[in-house]
C-alpha positions as CSV (number, residue, x, y, z in Angstrom):
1,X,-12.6,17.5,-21.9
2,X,-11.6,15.3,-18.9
3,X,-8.5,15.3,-19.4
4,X,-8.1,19.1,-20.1
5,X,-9.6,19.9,-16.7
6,X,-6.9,18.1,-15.2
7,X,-4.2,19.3,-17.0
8,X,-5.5,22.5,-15.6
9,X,-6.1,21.8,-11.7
10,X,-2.2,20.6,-12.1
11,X,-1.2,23.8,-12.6
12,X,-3.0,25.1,-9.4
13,X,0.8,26.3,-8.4
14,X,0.9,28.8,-11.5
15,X,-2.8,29.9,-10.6
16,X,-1.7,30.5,-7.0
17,X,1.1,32.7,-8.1
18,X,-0.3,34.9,-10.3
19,X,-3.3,35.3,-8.6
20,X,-1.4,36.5,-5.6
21,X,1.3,38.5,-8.0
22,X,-2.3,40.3,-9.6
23,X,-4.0,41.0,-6.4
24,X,-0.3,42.6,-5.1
25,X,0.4,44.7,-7.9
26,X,-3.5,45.5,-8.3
27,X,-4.8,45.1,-4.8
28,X,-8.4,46.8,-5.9
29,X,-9.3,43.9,-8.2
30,X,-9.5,41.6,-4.9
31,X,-9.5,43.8,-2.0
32,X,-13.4,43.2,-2.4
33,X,-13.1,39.5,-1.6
34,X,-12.8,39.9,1.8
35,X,-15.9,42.4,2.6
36,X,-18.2,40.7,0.4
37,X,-21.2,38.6,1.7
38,X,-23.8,36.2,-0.2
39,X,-27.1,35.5,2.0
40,X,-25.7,37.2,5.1
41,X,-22.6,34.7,4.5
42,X,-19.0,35.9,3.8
43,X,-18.0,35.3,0.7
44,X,-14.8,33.7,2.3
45,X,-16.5,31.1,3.8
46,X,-19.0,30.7,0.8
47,X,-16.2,29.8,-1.5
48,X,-14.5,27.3,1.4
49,X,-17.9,25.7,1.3
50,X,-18.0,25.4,-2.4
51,X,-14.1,23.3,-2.3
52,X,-15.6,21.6,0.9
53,X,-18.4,20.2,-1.0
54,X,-16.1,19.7,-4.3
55,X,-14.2,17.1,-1.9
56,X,-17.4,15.8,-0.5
57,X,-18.3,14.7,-4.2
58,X,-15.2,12.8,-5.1
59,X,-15.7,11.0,-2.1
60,X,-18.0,7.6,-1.5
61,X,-18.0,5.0,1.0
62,X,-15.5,3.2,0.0
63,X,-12.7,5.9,0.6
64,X,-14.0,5.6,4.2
65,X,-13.6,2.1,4.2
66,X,-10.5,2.0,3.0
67,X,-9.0,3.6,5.9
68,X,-9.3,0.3,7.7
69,X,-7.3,-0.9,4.9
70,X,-4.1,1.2,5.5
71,X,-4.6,1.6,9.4
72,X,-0.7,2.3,10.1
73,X,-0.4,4.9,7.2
74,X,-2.7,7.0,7.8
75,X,-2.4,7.0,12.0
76,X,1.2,7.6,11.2
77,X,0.5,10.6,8.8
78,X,-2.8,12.3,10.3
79,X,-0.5,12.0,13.9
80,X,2.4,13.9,12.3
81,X,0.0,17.0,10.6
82,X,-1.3,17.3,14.0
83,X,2.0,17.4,15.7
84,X,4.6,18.3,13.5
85,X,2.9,21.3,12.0
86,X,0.9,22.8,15.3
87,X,4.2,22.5,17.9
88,X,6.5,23.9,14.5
89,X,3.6,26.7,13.9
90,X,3.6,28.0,17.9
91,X,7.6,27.5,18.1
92,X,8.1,30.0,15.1
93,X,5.4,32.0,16.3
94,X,7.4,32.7,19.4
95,X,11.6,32.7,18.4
96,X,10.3,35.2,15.6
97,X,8.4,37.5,18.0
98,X,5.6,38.0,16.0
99,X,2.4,40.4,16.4
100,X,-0.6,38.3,18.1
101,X,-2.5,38.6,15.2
102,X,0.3,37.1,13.4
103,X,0.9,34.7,15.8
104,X,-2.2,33.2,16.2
105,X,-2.6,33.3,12.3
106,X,0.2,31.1,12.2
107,X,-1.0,28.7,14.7
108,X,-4.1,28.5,13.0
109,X,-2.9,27.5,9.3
110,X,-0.8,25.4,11.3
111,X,-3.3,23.7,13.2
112,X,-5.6,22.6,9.6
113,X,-5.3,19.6,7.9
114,X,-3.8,18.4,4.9
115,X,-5.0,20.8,1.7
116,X,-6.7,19.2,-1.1
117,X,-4.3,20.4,-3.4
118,X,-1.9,18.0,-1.6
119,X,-3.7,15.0,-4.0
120,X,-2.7,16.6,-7.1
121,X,0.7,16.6,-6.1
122,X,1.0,13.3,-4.9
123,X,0.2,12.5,-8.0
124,X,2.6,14.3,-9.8
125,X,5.0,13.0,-7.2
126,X,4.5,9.1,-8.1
127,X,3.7,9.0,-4.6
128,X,1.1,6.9,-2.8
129,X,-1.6,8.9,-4.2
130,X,-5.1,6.2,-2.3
131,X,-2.6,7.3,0.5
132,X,-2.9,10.6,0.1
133,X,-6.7,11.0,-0.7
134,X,-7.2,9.0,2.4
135,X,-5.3,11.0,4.6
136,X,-6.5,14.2,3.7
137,X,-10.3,13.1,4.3
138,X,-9.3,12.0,7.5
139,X,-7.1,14.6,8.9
140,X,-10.0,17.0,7.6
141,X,-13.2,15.1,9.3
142,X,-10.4,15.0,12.6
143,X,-9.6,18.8,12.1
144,X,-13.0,19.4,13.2
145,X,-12.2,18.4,16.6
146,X,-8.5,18.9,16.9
147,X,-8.2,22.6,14.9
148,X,-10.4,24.3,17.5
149,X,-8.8,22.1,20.4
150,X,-5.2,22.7,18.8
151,X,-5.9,26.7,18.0
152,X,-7.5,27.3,21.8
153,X,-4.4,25.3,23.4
154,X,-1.5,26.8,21.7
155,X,-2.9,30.2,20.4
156,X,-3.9,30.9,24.1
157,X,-0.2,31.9,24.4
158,X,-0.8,35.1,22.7
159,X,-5.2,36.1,22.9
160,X,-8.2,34.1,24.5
161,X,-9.5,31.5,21.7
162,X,-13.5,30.8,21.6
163,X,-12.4,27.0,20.9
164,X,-16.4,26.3,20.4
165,X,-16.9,29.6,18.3
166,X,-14.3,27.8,16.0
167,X,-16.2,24.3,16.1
168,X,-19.0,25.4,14.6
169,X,-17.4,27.0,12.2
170,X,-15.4,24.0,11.1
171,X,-19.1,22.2,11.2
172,X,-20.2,24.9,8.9
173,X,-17.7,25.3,6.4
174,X,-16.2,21.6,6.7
175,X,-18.5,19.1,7.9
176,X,-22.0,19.7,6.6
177,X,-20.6,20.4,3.0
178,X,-18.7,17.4,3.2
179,X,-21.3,15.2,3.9
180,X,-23.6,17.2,2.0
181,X,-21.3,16.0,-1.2
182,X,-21.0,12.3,0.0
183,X,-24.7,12.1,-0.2
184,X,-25.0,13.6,-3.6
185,X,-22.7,11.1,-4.6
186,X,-24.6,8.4,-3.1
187,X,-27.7,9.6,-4.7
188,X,-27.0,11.0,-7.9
189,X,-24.2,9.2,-8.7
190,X,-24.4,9.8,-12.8
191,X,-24.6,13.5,-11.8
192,X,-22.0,14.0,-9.7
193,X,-19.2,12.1,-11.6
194,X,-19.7,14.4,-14.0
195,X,-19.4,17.5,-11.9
196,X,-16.5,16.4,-10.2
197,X,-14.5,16.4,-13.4
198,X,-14.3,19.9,-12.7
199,X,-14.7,20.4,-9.1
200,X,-11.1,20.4,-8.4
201,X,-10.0,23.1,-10.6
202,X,-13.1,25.0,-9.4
203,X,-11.5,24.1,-5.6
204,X,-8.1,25.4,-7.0
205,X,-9.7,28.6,-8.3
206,X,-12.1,29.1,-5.5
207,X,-8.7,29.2,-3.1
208,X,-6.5,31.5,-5.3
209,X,-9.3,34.1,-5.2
210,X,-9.8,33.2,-1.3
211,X,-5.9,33.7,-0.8
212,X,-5.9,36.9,-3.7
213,X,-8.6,38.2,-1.1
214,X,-6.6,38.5,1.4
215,X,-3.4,39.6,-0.2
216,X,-5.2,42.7,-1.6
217,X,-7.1,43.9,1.2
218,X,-4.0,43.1,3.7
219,X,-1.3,44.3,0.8
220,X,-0.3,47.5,3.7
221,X,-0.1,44.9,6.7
222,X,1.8,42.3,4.5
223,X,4.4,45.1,3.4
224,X,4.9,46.2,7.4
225,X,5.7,42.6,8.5
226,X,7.1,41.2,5.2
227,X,10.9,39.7,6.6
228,X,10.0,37.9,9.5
229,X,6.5,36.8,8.0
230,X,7.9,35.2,4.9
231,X,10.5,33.4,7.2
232,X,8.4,31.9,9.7
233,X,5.8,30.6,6.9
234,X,8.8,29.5,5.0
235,X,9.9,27.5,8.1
236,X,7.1,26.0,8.5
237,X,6.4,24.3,5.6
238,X,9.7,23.1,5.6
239,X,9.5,21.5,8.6
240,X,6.3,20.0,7.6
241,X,7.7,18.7,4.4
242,X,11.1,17.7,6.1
243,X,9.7,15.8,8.7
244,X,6.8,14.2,7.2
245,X,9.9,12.5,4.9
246,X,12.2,11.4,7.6
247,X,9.9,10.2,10.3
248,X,8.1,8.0,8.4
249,X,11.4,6.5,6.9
250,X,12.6,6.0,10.8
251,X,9.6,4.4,11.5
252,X,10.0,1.9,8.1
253,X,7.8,3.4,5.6
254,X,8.4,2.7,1.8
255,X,9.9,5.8,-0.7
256,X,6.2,5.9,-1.5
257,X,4.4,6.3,2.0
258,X,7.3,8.7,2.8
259,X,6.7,10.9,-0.1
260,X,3.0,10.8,0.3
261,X,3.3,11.9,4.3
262,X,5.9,14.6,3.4
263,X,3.8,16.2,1.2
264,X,0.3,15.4,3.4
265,X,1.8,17.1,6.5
266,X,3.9,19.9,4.5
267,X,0.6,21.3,2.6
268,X,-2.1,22.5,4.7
269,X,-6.0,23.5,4.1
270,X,-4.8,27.3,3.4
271,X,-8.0,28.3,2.7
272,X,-9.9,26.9,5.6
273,X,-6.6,29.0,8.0
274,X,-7.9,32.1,6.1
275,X,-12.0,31.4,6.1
276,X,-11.8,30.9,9.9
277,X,-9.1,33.4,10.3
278,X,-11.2,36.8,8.6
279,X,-14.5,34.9,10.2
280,X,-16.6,37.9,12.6
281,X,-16.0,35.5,15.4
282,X,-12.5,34.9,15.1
283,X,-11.6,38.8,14.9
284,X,-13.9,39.9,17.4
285,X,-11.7,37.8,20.0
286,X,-8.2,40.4,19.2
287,X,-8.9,43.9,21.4
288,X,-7.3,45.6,18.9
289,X,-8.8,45.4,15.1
290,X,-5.2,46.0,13.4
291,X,-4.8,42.5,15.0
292,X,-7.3,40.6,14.2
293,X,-6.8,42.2,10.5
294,X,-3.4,40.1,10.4
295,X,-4.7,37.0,11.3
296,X,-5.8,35.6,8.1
297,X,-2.5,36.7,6.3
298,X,-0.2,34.0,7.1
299,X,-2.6,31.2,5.9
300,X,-2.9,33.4,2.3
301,X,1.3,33.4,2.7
302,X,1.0,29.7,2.9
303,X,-1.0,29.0,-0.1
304,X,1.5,30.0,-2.2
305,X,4.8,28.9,-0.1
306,X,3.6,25.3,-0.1
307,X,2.1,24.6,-3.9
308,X,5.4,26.2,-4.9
309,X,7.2,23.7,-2.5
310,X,5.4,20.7,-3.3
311,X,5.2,21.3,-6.5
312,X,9.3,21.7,-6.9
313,X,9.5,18.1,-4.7
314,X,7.5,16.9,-6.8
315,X,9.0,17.5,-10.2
316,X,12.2,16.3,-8.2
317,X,10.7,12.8,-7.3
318,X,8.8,12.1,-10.6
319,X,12.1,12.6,-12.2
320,X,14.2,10.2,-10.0
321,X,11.2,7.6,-10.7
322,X,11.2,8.4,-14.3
323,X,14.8,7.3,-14.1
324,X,14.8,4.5,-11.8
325,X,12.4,2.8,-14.1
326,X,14.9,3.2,-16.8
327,X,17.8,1.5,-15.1
């Protein structure tokens, strides 16, 4: 059973496809994501709490520990998501000329950490894949501080950011289920390596009907801004990718530290850029409502450009190791 839950949550970039191809060509079927609340909560953020807490539970003290281990690797990689991707997001945001709503949606997916997703496919990568779990839990417990600093900084070009409105947030949706899942772990140990069999494909569904949300209710909007909006996204991640591969092989990095950055700073927590991004808060700071309706939009664009990215890199670099180990 183990092993079929994992054949599933490798295929997260099929389910992010077609749950974004089902909520385009039938909008109605998601559209309701995005209005719907559970215990004066929006459903948004209840589902990013749910994969938030899924992480949480594959986590124990030892994955904190063992950034200590591999201090170099992951200073290197956590300072490249939070340079590469932020000063790439507010450059593209600019040449391209998007809408503020756009623009600051953009500088927000930019400004997350590394997605969880990013694991699975530095494992199907042959990269550094203790590397790559270890980043992402500390570029995520660092977001908390450096998204809302990041956002307020650089999305200030375009609207006024309420950089603590955005703290708690990340608290909310990031932090407290985090810890909330390291201390099941702790405690219930038997428990919760059971449920975290399925946790990650429950993470990987919980984001494709996050990003499906989105895409239905914002289908109009999407269809207005659709050249320039796929471009700049499409930049992005490129650039994240890109440069979390040559960087680290400037700075002396193995073929597997490289591979593990690339994909680390080229995948970001889509689903946390679109929880924060459709959160009351966050749209009450645009003047005008069609703005702050086009916020979340580029981070449920990004979902899909960077599974679909990372996944292609890496079916590239499992082949080349596949035939490197035959020479």
């Amino acid at each position: 059973m183990a092993r079929l839950f994992e054949k599933a949550t490798a295929l997260f970039a099929i389910w992010t496809v077609l749950g974004v191809a089902w909520a385009w060509f039938t909008p109605a079927h998601f559209a309701w994501v995005t209005s719907s609340q559970i215990a004066g909560q929006s459903l948004i953020s209840v589902l990013l709490g749910i994969v938030m807490l899924g992480m949480g539970l594959t986590l124990n003290f030892d994955d904190f520990k063992r950034v200590l281990t591999m201090p170099r690797c992951v200073a290197a990689g956590v300072g490249l998501q939070f340079t590469v991707m932020p000063a790439a997001g507010v450059l593209l945001a600019i040449v391209t000329g998007l809408e503020p709503g756009l623009a600051v949606g953009l500088i927000l997916v930019s400004c997350c950490p590394g997605g969880t997703a990013s694991n699975v496919v530095a494992y199907l990568a042959r990269a550094n894949l203790a590397l790559s779990v270890t980043m992402t839990m500390a570029s995520t417990l660092i977001a908390i501080v450096l998204t809302p600093i990041l956002t307020g900084w650089l999305g200030g070009v375009f609207i006024e950011i309420d950089r603590m409105a955005l703290f708690r947030s990340m608290v909310a949706i990031v932090l407290v289920p985090v810890i909330a899942g390291v201390a099941l772990n702790r405690l219930f140990p038997g428990l919760t390596s059971r449920v975290a069999m399925v946790s990650p494909l429950i993470s990987v569904l919980a984001v494709v009907v996050i990003v499906a949300g989105i895409v239905g209710a914002s289908k109009p909007l999407i269809e207005q801004h659709f050249g320039v909006l796929l471009l700049a996204i499409f930049a992005l991640h490129v650039t994240g990718f890109a440069l979390g591969y040559i960087v680290p092989r400037l700075i002396g990095f193995g073929e597997a530290e490289q591979r593990t950055m690339s994909i680390e700073v080229g995948m970001q927590n889509s689903g946390l850029g679109a929880s924060l991004a459709s959160a009351p808060s966050f749209a009450g700071q645009f003047v005008n409502p069609m703005q702050a309706a086009l916020a979340p939009v580029p981070s449920a664009i990004s979902s899909v450009y960077h599974v679909v990215i990372g996944s292609l890199l890496a079916s590239v670099w499992s082949r080349r190791a596949a035939q490197q180990e035959q020479e």
